[in-house]
Jmol script that loads the backbone (N, CA, C; Angstrom):
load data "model"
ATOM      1  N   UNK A   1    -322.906 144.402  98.864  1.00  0.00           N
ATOM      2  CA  UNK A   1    -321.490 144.247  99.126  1.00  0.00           C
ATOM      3  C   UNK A   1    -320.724 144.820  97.931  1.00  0.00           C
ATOM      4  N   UNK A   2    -319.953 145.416  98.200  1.00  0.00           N
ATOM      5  CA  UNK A   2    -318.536 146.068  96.812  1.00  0.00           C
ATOM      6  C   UNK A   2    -317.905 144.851  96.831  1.00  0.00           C
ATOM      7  N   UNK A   3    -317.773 145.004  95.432  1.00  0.00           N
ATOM      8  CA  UNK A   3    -317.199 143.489  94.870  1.00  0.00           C
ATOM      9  C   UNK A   3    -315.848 144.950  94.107  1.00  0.00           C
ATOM     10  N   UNK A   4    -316.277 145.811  93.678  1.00  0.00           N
ATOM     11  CA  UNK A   4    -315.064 146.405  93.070  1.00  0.00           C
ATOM     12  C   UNK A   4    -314.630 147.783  93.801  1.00  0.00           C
ATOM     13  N   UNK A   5    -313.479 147.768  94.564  1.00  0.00           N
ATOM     14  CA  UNK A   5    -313.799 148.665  95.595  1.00  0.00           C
ATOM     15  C   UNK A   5    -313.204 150.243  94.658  1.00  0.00           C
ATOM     16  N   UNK A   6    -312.118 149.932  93.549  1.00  0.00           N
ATOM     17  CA  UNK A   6    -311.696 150.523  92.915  1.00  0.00           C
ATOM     18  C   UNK A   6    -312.541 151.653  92.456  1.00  0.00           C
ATOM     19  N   UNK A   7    -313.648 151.026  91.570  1.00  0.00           N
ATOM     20  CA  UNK A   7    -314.458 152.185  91.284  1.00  0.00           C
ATOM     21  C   UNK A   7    -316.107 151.640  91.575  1.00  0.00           C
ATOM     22  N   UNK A   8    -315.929 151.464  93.241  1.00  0.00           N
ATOM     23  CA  UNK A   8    -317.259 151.572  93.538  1.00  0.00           C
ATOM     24  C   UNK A   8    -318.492 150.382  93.107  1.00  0.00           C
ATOM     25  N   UNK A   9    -318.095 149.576  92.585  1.00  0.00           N
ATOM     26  CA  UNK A   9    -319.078 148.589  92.003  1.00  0.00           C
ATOM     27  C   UNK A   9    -319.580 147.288  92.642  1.00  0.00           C
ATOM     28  N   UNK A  10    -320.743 147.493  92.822  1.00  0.00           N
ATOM     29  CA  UNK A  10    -321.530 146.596  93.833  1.00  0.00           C
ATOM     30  C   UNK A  10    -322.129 145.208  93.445  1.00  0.00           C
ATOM     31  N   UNK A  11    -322.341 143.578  94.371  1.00  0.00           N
ATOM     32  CA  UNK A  11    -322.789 142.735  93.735  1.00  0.00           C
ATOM     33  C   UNK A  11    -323.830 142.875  92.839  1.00  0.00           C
ATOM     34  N   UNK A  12    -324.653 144.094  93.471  1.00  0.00           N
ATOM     35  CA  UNK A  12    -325.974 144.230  92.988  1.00  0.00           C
ATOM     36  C   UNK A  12    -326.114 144.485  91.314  1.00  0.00           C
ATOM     37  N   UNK A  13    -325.426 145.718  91.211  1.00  0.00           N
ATOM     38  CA  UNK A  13    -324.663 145.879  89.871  1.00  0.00           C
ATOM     39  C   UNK A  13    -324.450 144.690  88.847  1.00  0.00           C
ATOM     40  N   UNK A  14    -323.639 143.963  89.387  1.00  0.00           N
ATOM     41  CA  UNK A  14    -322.962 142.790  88.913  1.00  0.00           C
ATOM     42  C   UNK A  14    -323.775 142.126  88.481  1.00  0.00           C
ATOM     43  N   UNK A  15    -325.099 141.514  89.498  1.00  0.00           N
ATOM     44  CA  UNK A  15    -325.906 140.876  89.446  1.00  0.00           C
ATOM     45  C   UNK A  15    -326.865 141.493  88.262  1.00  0.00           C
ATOM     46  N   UNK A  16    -327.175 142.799  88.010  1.00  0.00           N
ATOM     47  CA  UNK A  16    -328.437 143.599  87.336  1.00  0.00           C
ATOM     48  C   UNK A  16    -327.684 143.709  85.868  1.00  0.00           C
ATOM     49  N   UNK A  17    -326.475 143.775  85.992  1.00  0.00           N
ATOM     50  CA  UNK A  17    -325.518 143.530  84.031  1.00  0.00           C
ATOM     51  C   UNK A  17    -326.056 142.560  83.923  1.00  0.00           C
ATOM     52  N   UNK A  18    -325.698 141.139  84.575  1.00  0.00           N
ATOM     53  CA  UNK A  18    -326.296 139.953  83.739  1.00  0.00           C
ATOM     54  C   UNK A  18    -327.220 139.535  83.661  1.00  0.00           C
ATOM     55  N   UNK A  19    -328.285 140.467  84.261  1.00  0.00           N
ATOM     56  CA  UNK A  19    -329.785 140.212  83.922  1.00  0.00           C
ATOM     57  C   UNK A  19    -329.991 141.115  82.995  1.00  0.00           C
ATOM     58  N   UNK A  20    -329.052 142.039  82.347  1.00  0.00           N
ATOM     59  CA  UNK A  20    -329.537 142.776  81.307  1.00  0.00           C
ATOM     60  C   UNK A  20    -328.382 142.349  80.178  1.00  0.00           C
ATOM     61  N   UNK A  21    -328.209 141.212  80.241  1.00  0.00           N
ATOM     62  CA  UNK A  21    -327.368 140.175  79.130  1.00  0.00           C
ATOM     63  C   UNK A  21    -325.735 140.387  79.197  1.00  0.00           C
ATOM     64  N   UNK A  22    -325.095 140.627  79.850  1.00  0.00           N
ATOM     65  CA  UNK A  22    -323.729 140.634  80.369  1.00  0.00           C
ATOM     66  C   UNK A  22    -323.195 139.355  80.986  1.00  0.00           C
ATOM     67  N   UNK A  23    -322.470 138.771  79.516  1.00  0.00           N
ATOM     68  CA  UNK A  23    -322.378 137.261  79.953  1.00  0.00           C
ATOM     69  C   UNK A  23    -320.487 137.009  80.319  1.00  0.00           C
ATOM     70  N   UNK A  24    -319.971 138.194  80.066  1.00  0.00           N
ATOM     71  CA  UNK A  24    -317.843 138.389  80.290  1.00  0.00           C
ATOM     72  C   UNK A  24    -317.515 138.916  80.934  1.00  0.00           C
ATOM     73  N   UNK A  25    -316.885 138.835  81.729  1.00  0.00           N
ATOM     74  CA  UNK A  25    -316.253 139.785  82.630  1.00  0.00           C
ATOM     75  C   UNK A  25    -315.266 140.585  81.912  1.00  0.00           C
ATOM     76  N   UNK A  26    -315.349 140.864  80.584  1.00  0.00           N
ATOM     77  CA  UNK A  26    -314.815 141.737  80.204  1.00  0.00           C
ATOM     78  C   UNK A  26    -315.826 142.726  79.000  1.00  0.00           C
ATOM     79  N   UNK A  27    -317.228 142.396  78.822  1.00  0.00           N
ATOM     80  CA  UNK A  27    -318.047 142.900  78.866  1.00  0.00           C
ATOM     81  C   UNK A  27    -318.344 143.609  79.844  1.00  0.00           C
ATOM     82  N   UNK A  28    -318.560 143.382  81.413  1.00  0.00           N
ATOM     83  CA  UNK A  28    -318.651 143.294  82.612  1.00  0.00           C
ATOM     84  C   UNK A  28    -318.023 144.445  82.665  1.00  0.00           C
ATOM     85  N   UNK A  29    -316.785 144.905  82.484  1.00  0.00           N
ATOM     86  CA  UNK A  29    -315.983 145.511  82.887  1.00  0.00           C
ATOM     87  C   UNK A  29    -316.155 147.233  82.402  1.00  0.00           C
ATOM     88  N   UNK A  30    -316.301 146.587  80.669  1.00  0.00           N
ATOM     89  CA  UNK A  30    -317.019 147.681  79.988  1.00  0.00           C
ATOM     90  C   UNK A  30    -317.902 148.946  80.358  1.00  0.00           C
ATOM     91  N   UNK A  31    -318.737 148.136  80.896  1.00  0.00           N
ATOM     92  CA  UNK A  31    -320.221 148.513  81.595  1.00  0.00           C
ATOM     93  C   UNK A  31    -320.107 149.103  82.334  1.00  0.00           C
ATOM     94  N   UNK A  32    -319.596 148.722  83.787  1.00  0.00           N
ATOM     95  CA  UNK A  32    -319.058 149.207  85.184  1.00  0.00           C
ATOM     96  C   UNK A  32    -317.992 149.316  85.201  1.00  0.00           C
ATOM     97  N   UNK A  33    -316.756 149.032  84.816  1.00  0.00           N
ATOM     98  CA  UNK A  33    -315.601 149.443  85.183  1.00  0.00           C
ATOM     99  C   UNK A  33    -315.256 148.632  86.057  1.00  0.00           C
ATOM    100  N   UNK A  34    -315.826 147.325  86.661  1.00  0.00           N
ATOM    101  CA  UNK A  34    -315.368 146.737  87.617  1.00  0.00           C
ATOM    102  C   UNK A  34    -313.763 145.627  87.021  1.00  0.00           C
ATOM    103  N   UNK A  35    -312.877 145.688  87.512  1.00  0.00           N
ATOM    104  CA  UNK A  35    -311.857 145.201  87.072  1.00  0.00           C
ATOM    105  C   UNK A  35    -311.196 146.051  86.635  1.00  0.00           C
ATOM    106  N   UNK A  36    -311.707 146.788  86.000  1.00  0.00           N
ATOM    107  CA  UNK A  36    -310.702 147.965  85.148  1.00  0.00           C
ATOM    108  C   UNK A  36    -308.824 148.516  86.005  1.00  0.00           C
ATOM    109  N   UNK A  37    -309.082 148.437  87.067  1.00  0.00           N
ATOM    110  CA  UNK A  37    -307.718 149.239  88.230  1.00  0.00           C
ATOM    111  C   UNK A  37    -307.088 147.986  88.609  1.00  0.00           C
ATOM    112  N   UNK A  38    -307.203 147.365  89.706  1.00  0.00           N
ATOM    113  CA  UNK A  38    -306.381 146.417  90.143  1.00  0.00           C
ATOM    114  C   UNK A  38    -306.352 145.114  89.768  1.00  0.00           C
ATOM    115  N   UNK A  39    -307.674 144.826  89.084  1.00  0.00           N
ATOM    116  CA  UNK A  39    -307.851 143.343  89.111  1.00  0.00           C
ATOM    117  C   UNK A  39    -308.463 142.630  90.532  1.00  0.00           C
ATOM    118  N   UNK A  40    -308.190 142.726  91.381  1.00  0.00           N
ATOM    119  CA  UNK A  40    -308.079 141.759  92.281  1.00  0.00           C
ATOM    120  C   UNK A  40    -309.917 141.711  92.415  1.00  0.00           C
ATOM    121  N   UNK A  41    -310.881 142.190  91.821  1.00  0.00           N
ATOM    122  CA  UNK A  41    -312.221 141.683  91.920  1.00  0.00           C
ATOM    123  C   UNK A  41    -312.424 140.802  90.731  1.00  0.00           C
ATOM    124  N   UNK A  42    -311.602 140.803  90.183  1.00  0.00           N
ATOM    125  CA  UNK A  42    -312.422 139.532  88.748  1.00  0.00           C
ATOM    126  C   UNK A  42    -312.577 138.357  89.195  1.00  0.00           C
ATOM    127  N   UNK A  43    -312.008 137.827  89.954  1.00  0.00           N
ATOM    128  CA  UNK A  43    -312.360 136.368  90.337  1.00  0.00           C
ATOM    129  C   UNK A  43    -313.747 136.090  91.431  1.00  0.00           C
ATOM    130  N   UNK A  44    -314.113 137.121  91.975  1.00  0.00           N
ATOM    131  CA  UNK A  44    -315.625 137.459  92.345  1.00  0.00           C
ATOM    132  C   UNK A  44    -316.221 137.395  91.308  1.00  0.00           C
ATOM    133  N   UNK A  45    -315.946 138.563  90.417  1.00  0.00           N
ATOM    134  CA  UNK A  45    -317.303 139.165  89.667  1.00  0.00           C
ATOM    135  C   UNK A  45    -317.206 138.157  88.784  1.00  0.00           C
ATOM    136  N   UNK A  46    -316.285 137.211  88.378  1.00  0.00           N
ATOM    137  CA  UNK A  46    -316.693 136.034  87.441  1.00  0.00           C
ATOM    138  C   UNK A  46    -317.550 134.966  87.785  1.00  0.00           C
ATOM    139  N   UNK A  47    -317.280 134.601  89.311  1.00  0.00           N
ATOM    140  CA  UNK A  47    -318.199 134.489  89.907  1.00  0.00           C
ATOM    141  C   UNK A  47    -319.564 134.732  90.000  1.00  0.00           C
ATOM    142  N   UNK A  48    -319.998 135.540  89.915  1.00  0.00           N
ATOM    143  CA  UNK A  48    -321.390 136.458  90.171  1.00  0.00           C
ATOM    144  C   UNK A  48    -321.640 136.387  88.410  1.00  0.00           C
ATOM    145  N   UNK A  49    -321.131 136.322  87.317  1.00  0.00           N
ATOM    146  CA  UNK A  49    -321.718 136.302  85.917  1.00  0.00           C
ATOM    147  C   UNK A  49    -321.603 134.650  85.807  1.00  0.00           C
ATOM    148  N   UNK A  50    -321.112 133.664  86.668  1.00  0.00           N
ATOM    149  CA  UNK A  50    -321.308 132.437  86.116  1.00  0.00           C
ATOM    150  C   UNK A  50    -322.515 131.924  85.865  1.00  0.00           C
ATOM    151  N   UNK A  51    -323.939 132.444  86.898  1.00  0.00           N
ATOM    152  CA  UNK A  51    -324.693 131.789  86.222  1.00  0.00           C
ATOM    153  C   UNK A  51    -325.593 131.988  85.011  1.00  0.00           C
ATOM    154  N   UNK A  52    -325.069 133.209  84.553  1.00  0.00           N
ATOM    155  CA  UNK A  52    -326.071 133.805  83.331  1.00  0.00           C
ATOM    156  C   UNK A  52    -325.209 133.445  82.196  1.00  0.00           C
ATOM    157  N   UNK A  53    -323.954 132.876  82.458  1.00  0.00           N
ATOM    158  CA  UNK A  53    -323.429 131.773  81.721  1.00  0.00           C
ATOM    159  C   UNK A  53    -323.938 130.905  80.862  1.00  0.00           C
ATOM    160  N   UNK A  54    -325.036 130.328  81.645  1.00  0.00           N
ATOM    161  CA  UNK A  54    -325.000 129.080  81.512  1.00  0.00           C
ATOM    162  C   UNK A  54    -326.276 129.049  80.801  1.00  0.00           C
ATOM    163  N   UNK A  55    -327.046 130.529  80.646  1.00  0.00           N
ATOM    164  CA  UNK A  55    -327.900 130.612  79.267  1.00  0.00           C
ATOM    165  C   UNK A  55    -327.531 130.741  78.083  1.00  0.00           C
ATOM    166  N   UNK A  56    -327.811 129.723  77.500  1.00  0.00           N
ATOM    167  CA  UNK A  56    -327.535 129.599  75.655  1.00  0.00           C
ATOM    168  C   UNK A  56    -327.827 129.776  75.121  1.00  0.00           C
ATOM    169  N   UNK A  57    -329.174 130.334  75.437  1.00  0.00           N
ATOM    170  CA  UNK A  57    -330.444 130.332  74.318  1.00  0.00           C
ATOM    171  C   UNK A  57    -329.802 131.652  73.703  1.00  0.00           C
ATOM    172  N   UNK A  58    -330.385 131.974  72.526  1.00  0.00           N
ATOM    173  CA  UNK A  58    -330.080 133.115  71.379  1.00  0.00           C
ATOM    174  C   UNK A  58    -330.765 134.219  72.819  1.00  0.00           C
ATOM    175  N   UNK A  59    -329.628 135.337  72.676  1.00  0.00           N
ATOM    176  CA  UNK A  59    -330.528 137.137  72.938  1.00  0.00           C
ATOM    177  C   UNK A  59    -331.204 137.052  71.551  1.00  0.00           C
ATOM    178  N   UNK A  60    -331.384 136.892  70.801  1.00  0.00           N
ATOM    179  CA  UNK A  60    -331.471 137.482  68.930  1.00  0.00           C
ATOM    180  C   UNK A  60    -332.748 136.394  68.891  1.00  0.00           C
ATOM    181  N   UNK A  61    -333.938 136.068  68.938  1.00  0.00           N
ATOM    182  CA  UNK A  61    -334.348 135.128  68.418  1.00  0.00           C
ATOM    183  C   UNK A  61    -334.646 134.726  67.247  1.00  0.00           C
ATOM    184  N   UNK A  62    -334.775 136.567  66.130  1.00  0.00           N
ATOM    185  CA  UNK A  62    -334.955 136.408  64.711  1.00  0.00           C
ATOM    186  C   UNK A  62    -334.107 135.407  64.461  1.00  0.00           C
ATOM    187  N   UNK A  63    -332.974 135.877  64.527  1.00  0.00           N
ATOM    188  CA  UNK A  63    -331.531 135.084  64.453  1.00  0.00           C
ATOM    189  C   UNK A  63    -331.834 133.247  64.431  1.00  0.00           C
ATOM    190  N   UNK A  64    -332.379 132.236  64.963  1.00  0.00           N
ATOM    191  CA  UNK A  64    -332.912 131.176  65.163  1.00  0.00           C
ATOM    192  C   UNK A  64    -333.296 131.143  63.709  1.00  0.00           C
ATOM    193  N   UNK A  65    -334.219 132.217  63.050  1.00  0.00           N
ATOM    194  CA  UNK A  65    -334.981 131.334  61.912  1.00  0.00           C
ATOM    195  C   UNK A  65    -334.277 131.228  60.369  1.00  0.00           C
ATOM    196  N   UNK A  66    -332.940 132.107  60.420  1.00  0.00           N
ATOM    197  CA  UNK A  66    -331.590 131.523  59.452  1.00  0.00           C
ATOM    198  C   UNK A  66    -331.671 130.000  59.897  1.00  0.00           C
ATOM    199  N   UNK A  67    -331.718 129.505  61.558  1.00  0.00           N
ATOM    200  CA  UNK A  67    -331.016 128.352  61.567  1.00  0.00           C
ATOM    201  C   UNK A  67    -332.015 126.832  61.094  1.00  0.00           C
ATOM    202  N   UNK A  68    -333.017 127.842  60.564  1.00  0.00           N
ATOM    203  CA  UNK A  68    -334.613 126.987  60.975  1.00  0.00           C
ATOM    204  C   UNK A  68    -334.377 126.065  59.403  1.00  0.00           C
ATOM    205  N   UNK A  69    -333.979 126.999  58.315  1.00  0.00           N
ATOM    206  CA  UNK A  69    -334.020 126.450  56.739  1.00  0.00           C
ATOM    207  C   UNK A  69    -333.312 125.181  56.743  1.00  0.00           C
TER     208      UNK A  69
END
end "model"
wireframe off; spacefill off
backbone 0.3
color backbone group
């Protein structure tokens, strides 16, 4: 389904950014361009990045062993 009809951008898309760590819809946007023209898809595509949201864990895991000392 086109979630951004503006420039073409599909759930699938949407879905494959935040499996490749795209956690903003303005990251999001970056990437694909979705939102970029009218707006009227951000409240989908925020949608569709809510649940990769809701991972906290570090991308960085070196990063963790500053927090380890």
């Amino acid at each position: 389904m086109y979630v951004c009809i503006c420039n073409g951008v599909t759930e699938r898309q949407i879905r494959e950014a935040a499996a490749s760590g795209c956690r903003s819809v303005a990251e999001l946007t970056m990437r694909t361009g979705c939102g970029a023209n009218c707006g009227t898809c951000l409240d989908t595509a925020a949608a569709l990045l809510e649940p990769s949201q809701g991972d906290s864990g570090n991308r960085f895991p070196i990063l963790n062993l500053s927090q380890a000392a």
